[in-house]
LOKEDREN-991701 format. One record per atom (N, C-alpha, C): residue number from 1; atom name; x, y, z. Coordinates in steps of 0.1 Angstrom, whole numbers, padded with zeros to 4 digits, m for minus. Each point is the difference from the previous one (the first is absolute). Layout:
# residues N
resi / name / xx / yy / zz
NUM / CA / X / Y / Z
...
END
This chain:
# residues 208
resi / name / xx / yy / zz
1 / N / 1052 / 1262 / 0951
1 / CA / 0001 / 0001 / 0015
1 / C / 0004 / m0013 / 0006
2 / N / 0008 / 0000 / 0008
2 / CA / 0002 / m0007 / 0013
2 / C / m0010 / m0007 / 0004
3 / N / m0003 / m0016 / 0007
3 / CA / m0006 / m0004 / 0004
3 / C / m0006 / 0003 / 0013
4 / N / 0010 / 0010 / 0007
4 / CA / m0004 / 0009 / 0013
4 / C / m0011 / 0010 / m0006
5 / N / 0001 / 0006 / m0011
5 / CA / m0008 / 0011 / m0003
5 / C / m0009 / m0001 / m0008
6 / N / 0000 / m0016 / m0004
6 / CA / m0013 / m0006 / m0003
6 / C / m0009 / m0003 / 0010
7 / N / 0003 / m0007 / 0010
7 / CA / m0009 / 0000 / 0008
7 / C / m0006 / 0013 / 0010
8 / N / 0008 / 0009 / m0002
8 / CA / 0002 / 0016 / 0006
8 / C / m0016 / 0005 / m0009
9 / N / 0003 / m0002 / m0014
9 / CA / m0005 / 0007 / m0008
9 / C / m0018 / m0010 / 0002
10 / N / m0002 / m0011 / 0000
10 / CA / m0012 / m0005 / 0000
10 / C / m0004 / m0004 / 0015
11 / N / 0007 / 0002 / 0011
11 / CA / m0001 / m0004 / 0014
11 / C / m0003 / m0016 / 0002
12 / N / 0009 / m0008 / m0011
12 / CA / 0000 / m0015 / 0004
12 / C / 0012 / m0001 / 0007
13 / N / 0002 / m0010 / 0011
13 / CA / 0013 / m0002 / 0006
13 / C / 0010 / m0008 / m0011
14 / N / 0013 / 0001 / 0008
14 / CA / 0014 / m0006 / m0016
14 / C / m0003 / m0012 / 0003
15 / N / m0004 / m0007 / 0016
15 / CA / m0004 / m0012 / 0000
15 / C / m0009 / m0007 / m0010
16 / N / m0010 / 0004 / 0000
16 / CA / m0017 / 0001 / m0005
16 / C / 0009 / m0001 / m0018
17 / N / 0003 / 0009 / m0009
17 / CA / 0007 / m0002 / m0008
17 / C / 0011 / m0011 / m0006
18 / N / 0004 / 0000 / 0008
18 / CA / 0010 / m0010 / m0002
18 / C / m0008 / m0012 / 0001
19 / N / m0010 / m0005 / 0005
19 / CA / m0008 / m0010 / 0001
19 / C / m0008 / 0003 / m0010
20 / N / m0006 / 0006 / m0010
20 / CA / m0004 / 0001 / m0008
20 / C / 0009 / m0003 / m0017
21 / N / 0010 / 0005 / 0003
21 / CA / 0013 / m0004 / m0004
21 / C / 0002 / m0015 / m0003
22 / N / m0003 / m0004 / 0011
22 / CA / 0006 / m0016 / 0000
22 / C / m0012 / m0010 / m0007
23 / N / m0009 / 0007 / 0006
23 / CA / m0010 / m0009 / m0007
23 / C / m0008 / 0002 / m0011
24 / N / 0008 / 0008 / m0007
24 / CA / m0001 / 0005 / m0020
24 / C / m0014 / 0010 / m0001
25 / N / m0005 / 0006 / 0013
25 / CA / m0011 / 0006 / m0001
25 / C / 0005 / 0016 / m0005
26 / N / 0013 / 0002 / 0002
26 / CA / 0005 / 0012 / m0007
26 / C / 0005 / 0001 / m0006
27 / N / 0010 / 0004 / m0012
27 / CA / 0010 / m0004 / m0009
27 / C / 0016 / 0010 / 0006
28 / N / 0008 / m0008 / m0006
28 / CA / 0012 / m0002 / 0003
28 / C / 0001 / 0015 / m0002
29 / N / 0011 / 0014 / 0006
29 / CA / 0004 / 0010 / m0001
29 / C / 0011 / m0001 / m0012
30 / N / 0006 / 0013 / m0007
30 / CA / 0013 / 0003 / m0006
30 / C / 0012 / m0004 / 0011
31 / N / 0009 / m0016 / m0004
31 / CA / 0005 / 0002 / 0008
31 / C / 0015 / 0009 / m0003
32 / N / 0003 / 0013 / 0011
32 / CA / 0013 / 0005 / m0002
32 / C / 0015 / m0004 / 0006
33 / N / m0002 / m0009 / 0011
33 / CA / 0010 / m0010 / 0004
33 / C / m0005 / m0010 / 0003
34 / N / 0005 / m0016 / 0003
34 / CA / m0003 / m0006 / 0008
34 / C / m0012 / m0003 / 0008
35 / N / 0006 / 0007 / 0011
35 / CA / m0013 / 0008 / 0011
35 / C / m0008 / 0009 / m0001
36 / N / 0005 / 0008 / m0013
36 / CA / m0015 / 0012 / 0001
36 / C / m0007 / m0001 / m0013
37 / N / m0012 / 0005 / 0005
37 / CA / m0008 / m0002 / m0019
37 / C / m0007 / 0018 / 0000
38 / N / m0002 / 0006 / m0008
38 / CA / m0009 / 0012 / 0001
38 / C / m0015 / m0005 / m0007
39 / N / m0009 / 0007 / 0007
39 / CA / m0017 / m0005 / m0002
39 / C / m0004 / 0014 / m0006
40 / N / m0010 / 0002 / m0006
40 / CA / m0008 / 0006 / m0007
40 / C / m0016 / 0001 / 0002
41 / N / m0005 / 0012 / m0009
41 / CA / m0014 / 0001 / 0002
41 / C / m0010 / m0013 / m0002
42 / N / 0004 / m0006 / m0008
42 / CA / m0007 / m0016 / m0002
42 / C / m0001 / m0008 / 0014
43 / N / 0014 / 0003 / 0003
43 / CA / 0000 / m0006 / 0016
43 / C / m0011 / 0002 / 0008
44 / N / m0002 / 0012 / 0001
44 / CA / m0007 / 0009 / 0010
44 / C / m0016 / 0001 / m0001
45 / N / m0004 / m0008 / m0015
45 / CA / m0012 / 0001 / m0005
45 / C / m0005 / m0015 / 0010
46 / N / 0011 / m0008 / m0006
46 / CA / m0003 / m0015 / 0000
46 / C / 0000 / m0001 / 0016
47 / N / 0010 / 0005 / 0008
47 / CA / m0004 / m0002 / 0014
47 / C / m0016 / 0006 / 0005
48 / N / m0004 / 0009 / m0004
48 / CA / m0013 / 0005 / 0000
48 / C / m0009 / m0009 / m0002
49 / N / 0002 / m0007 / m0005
49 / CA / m0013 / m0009 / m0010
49 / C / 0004 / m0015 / 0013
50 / N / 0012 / m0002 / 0002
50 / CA / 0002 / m0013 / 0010
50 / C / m0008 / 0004 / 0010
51 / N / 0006 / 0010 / 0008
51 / CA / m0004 / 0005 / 0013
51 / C / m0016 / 0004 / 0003
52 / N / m0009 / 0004 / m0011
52 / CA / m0010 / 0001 / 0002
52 / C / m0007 / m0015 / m0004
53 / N / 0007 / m0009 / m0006
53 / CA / m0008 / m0010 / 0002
53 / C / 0005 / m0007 / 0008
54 / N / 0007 / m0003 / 0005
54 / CA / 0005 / m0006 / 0013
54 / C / m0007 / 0005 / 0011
55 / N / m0003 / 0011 / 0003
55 / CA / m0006 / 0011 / 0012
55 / C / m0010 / m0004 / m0003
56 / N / m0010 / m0010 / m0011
56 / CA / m0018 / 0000 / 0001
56 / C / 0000 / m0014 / 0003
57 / N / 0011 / m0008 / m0002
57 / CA / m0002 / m0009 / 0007
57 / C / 0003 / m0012 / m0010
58 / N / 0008 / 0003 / m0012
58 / CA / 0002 / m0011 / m0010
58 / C / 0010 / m0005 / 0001
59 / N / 0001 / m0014 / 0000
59 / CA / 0013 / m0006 / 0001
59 / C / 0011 / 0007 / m0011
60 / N / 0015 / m0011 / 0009
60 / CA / 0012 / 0003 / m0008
60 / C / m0004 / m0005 / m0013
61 / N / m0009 / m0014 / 0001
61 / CA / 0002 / m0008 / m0017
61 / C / m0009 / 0007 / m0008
62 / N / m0015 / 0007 / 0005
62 / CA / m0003 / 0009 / m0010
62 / C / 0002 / 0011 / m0003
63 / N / 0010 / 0011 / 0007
63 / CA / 0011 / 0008 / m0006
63 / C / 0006 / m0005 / m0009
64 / N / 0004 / m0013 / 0001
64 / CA / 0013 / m0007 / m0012
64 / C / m0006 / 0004 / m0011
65 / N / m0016 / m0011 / 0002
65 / CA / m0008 / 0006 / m0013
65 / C / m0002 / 0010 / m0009
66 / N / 0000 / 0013 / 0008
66 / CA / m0004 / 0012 / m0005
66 / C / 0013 / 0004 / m0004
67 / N / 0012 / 0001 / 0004
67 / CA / 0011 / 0004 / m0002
67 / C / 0006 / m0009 / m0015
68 / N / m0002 / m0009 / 0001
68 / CA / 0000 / m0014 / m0011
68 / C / m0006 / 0008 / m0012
69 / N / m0016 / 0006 / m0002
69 / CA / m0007 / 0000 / m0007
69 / C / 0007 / 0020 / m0002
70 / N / 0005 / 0002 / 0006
70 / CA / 0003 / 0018 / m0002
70 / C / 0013 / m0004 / m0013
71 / N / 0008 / m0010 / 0007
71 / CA / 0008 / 0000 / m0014
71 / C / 0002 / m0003 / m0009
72 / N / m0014 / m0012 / m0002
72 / CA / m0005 / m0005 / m0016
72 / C / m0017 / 0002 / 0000
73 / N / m0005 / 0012 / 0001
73 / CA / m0012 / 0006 / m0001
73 / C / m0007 / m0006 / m0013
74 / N / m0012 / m0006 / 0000
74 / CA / m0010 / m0002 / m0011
74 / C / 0001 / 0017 / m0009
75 / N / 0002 / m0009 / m0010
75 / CA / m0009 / 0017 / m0013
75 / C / m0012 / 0003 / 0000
76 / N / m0005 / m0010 / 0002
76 / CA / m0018 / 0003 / m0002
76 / C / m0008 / 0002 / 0014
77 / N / 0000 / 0015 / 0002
77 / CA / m0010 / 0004 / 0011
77 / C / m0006 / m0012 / 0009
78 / N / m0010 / m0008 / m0006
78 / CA / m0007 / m0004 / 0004
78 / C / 0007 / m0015 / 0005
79 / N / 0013 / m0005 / m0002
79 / CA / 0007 / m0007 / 0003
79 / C / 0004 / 0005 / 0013
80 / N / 0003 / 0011 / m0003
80 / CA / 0009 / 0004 / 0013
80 / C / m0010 / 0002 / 0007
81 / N / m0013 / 0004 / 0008
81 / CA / m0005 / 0003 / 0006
81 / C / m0005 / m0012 / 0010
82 / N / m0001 / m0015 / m0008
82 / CA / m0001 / m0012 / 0003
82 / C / 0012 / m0002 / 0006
83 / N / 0011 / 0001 / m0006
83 / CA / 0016 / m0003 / 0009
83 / C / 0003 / 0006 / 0014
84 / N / m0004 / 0009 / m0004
84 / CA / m0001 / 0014 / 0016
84 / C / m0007 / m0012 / 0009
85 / N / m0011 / 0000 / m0005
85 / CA / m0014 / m0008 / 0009
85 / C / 0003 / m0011 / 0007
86 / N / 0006 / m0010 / m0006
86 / CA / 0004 / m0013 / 0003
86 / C / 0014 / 0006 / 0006
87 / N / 0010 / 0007 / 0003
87 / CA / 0015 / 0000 / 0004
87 / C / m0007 / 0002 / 0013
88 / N / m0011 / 0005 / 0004
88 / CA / m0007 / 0004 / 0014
88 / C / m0011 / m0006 / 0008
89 / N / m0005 / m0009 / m0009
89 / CA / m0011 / m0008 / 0004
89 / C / 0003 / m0015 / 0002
90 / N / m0005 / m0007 / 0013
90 / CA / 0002 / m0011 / 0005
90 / C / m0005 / m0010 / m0012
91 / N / 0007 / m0013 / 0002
91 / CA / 0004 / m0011 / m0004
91 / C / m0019 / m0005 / 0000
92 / N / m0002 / m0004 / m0016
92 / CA / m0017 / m0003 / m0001
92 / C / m0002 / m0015 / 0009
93 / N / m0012 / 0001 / 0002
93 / CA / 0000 / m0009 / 0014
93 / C / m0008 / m0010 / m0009
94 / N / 0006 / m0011 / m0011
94 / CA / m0009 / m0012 / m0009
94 / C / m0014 / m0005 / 0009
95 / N / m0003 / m0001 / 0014
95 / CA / m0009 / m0005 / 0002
95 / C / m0018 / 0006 / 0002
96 / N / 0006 / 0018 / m0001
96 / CA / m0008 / 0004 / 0005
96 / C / m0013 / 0004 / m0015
97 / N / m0012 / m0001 / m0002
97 / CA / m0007 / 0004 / m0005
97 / C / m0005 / 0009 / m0004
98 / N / 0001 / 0004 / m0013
98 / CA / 0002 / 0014 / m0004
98 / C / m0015 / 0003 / m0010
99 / N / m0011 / m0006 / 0003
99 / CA / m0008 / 0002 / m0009
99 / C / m0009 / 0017 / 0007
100 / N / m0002 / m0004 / 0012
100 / CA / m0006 / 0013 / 0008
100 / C / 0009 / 0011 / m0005
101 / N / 0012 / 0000 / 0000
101 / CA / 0007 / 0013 / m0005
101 / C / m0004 / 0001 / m0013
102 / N / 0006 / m0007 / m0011
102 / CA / m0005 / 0001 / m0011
102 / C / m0012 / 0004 / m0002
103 / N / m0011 / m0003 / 0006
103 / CA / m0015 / 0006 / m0003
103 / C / 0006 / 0015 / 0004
104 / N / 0001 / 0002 / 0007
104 / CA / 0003 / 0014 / 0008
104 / C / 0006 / 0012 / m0011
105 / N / 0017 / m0006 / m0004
105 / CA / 0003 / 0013 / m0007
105 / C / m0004 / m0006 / m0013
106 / N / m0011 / m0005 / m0009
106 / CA / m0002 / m0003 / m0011
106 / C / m0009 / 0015 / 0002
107 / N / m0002 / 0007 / 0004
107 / CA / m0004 / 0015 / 0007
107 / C / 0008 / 0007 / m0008
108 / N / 0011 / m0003 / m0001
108 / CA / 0013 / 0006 / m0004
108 / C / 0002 / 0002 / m0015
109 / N / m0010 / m0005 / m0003
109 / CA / 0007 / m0011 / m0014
109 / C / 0006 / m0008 / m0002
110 / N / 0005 / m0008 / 0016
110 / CA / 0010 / m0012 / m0002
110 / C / m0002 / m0008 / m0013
111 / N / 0010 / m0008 / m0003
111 / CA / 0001 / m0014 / m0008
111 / C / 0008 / m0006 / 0003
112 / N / 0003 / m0015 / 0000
112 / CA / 0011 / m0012 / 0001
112 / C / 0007 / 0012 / m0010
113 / N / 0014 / m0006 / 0006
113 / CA / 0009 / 0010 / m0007
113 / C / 0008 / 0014 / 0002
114 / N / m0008 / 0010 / 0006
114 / CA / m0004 / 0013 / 0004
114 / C / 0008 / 0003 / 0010
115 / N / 0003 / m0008 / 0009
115 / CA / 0003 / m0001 / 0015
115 / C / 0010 / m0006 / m0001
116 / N / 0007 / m0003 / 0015
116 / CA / 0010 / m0007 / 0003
116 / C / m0007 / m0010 / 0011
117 / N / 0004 / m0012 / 0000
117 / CA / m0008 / m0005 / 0009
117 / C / m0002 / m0003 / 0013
118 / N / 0013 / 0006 / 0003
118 / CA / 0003 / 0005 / 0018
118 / C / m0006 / 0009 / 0002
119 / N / m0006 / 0010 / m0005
119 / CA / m0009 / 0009 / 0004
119 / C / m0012 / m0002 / 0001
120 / N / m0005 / m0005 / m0009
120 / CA / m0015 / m0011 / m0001
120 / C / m0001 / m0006 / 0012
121 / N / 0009 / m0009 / 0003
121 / CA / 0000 / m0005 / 0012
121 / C / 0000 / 0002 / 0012
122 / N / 0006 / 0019 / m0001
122 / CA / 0002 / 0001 / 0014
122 / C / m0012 / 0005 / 0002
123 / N / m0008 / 0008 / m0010
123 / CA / m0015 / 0001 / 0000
123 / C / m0010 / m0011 / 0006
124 / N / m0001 / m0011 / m0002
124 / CA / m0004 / m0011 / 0005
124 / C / 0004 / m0003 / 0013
125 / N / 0011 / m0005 / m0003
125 / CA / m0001 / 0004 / 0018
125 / C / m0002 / 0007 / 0008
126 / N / m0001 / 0018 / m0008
126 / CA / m0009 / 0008 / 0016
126 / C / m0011 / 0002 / m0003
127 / N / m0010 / m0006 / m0009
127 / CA / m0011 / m0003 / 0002
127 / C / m0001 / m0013 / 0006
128 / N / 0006 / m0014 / 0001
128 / CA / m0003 / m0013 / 0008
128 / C / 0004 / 0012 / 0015
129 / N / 0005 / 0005 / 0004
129 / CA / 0006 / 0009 / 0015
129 / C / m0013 / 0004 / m0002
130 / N / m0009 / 0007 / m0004
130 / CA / m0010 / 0003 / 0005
130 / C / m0012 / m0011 / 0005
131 / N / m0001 / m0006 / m0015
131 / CA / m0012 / m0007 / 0006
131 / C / 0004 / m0013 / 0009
132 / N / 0016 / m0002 / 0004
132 / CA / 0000 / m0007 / 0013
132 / C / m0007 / 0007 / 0013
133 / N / 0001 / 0014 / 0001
133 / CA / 0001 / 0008 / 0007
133 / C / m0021 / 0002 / 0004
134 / N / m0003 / m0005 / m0014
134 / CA / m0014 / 0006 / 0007
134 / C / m0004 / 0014 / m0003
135 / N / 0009 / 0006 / m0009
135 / CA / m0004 / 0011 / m0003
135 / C / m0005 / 0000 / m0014
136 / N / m0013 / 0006 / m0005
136 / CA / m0007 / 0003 / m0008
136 / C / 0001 / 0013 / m0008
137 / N / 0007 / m0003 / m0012
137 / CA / 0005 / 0017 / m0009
137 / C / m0012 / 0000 / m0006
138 / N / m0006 / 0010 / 0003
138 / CA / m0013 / 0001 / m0014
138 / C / 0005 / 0001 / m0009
139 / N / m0012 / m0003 / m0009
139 / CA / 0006 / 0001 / m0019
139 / C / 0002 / 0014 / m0003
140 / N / m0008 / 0006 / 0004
140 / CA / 0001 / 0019 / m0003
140 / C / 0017 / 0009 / 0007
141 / N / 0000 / m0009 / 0010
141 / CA / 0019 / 0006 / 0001
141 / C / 0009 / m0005 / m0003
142 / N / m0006 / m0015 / m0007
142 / CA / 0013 / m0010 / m0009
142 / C / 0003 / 0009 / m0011
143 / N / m0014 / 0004 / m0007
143 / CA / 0002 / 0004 / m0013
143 / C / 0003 / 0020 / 0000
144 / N / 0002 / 0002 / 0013
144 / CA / 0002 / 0013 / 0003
144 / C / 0015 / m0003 / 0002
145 / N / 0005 / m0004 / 0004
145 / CA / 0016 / m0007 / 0001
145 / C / 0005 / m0002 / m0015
146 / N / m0007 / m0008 / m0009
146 / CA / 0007 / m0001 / m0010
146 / C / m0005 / 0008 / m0013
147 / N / m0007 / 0015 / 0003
147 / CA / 0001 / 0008 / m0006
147 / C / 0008 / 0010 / 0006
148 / N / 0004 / 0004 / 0015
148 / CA / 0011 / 0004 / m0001
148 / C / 0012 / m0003 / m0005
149 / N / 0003 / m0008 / 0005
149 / CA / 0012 / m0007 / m0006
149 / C / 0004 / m0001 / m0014
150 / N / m0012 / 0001 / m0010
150 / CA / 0003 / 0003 / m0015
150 / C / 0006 / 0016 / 0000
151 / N / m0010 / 0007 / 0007
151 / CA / 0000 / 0016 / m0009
151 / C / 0022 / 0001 / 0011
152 / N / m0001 / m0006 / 0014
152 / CA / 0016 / 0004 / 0005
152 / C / 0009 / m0005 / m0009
153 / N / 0000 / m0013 / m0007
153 / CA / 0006 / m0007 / m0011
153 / C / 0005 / 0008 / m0014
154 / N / m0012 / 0002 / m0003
154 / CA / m0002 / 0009 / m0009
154 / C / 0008 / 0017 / m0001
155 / N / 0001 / 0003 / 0012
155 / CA / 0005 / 0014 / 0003
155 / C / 0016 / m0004 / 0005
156 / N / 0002 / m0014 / 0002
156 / CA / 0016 / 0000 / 0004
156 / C / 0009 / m0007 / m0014
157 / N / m0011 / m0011 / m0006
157 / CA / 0008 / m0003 / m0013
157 / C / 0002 / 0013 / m0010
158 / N / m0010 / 0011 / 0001
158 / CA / 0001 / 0011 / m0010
158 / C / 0015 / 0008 / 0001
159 / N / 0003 / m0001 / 0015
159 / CA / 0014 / 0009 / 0005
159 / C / 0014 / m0013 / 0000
160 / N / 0000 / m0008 / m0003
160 / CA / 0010 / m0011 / m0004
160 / C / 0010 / 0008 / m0009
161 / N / 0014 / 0005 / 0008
161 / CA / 0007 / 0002 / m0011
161 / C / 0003 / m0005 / m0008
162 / N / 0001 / 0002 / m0015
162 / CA / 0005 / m0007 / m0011
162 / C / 0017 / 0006 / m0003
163 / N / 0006 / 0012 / 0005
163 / CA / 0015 / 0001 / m0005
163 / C / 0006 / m0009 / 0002
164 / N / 0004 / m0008 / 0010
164 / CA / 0009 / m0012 / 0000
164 / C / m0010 / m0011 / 0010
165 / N / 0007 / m0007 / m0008
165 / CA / m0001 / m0014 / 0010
165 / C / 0000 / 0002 / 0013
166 / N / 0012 / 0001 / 0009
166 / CA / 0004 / 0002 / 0011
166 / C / m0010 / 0010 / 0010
167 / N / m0007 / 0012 / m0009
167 / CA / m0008 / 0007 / 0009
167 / C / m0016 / m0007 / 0001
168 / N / m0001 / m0010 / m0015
168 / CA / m0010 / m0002 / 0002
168 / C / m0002 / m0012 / 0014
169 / N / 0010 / m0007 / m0003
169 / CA / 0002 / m0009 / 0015
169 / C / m0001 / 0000 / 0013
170 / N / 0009 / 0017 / 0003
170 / CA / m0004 / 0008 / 0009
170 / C / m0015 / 0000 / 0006
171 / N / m0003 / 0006 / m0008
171 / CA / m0010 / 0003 / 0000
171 / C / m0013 / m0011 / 0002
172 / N / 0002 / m0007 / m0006
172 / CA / m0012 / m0017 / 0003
172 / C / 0005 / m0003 / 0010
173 / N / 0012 / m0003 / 0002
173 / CA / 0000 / m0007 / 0016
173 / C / 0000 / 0010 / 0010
174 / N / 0004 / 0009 / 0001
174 / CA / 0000 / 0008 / 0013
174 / C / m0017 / 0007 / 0004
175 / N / m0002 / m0001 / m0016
175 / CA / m0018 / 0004 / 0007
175 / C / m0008 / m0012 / 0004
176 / N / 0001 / m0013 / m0005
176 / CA / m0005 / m0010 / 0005
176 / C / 0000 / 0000 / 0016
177 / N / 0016 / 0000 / 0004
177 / CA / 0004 / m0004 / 0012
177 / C / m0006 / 0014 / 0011
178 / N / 0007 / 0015 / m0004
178 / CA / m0003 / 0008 / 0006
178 / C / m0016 / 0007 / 0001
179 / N / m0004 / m0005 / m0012
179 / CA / m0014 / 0013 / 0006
179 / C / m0011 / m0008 / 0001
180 / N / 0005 / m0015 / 0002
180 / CA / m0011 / m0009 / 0000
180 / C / m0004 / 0002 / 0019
181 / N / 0005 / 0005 / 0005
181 / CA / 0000 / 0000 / 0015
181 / C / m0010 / 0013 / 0001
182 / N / 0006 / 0013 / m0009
182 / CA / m0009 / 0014 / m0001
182 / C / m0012 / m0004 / m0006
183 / N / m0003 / m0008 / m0006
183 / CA / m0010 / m0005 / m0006
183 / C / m0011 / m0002 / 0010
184 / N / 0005 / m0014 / 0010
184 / CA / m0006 / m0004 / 0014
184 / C / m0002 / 0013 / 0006
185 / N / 0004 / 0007 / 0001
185 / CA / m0002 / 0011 / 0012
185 / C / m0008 / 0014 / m0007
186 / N / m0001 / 0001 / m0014
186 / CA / m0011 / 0009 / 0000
186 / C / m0013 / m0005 / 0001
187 / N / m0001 / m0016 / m0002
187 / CA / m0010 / m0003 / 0001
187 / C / m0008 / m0002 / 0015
188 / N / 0009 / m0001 / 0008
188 / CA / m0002 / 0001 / 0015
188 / C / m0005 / 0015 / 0003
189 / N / 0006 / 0008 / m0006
189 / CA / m0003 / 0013 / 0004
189 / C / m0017 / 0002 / m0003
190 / N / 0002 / m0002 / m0017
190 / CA / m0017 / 0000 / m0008
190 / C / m0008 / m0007 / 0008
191 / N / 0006 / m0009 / 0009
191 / CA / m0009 / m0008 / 0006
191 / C / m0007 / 0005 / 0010
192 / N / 0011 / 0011 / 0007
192 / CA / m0004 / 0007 / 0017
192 / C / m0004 / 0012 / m0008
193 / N / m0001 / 0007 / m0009
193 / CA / m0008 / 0013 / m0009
193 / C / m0016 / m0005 / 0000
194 / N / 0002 / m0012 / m0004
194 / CA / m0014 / m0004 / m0006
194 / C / m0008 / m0008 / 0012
195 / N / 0003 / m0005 / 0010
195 / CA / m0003 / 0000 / 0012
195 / C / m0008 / 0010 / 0006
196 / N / 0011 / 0007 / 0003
196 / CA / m0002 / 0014 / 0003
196 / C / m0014 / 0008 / m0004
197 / N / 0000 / 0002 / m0010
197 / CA / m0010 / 0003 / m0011
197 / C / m0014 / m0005 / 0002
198 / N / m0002 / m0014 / m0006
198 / CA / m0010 / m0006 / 0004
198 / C / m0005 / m0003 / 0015
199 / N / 0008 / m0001 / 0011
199 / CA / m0007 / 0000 / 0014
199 / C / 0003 / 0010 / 0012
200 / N / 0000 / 0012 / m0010
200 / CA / 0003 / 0014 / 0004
200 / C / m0011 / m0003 / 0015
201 / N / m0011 / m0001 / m0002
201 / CA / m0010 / 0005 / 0005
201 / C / m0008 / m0016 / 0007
202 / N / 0010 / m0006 / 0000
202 / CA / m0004 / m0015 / 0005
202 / C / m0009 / m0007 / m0004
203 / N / m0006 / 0005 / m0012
203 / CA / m0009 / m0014 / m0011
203 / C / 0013 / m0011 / m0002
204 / N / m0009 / m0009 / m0004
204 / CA / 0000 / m0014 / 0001
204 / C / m0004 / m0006 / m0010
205 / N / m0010 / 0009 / m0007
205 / CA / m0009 / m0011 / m0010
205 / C / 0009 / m0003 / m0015
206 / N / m0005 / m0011 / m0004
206 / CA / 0011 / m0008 / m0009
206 / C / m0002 / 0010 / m0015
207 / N / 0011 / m0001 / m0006
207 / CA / m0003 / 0006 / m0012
207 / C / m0006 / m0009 / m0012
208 / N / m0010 / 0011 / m0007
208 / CA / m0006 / m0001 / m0010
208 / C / 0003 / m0013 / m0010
END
């Protein structure tokens, strides 16, 4: 297809394309003259995978990343899952203090090693955001936090495609990026359910 009917076919502008074009976040078409190249279903995958991470709010340079890592993919699962993680996650911040996190997902079965350490980090720092804040997590919904978070883990590493590389990639980054937001928001909902629930009838008194 035509680069008109590429963008016809995924609803990115030729502009929008062509700038993706230039800045190697796409790969080059078949070219049939000069001026024209014809694009393909790969095309049309890969603009999917741009556009939705561009649309959550990730830079052009960690696109590069992930696009970088789609065309020399780790073999080993658990490589790749780490590469996804890091092509999306901010730059580790050396100063900030990571032992409070560490205590936290050692819940997890953390170990040195285990993790990446931009994520450790960014854990630490939204626990330092709380207790600048004054806010007090009890222990019972720290550890209610990081037993969910095992069994969701648990239930999304189980569905990890293994047929190719490329879907497995898909798939780690776009659910990092995209359902980490549906994530926030059922929890908001559970939150106004269980509200609801407990001060149906305007008690007050603390639980058990």
């Amino acid at each position: 297809m035509r680069i008109s009917e590429l963008a016809k076919a995924t609803g990115v502008s030729v502009a929008s394309i062509k700038y993706y074009l230039r800045e190697g976040l796409l790969p080059e078409g078949v070219r049939s003259s000069p001026t024209q190249a014809d694009y393909g279903d790969a095309h049309v995958r890969r603009l999917g995978v741009i556009r939705a991470l561009i649309d959550s709010g990730v830079s052009v340079a960690e696109v590069r990343r992930v696009v970088a890592m789609l065309a020399d993919p780790p073999e080993n699962p658990n490589d790749l899952l780490g590469a996804a993680h890091a092509a999306v996650t901010p730059p580790v911040d050396d100063d900030v203090d990571t032992a409070s996190a560490q205590e936290l997902i050692a819940g997890l079965g953390w170990q040195p090693g285990l993790c990446d350490d931009a994520t450790v980090a960014a854990i630490a720092r939204a626990l330092q955001n709380i207790e600048r804040a004054g806010f007090a997590m009890p222990s019972a919904v720290a550890a209610e936090y990081v037993d969910a978070m095992r069994r969701i883990a648990d239930a999304e590493i189980a569905h990890v495609p293994l047929s190719s590389p490329d879907e497995a990639v898909r798939y780690v980054v776009l659910g990092s990026v995209l359902v980490e937001p549906l994530l926030l928001s059922l929890r908001r909902v559970a939150e106004q359910i269980a509200s609801g629930r407990r001060f149906a009838d305007g008690v007050t008194e603390s639980p058990d």
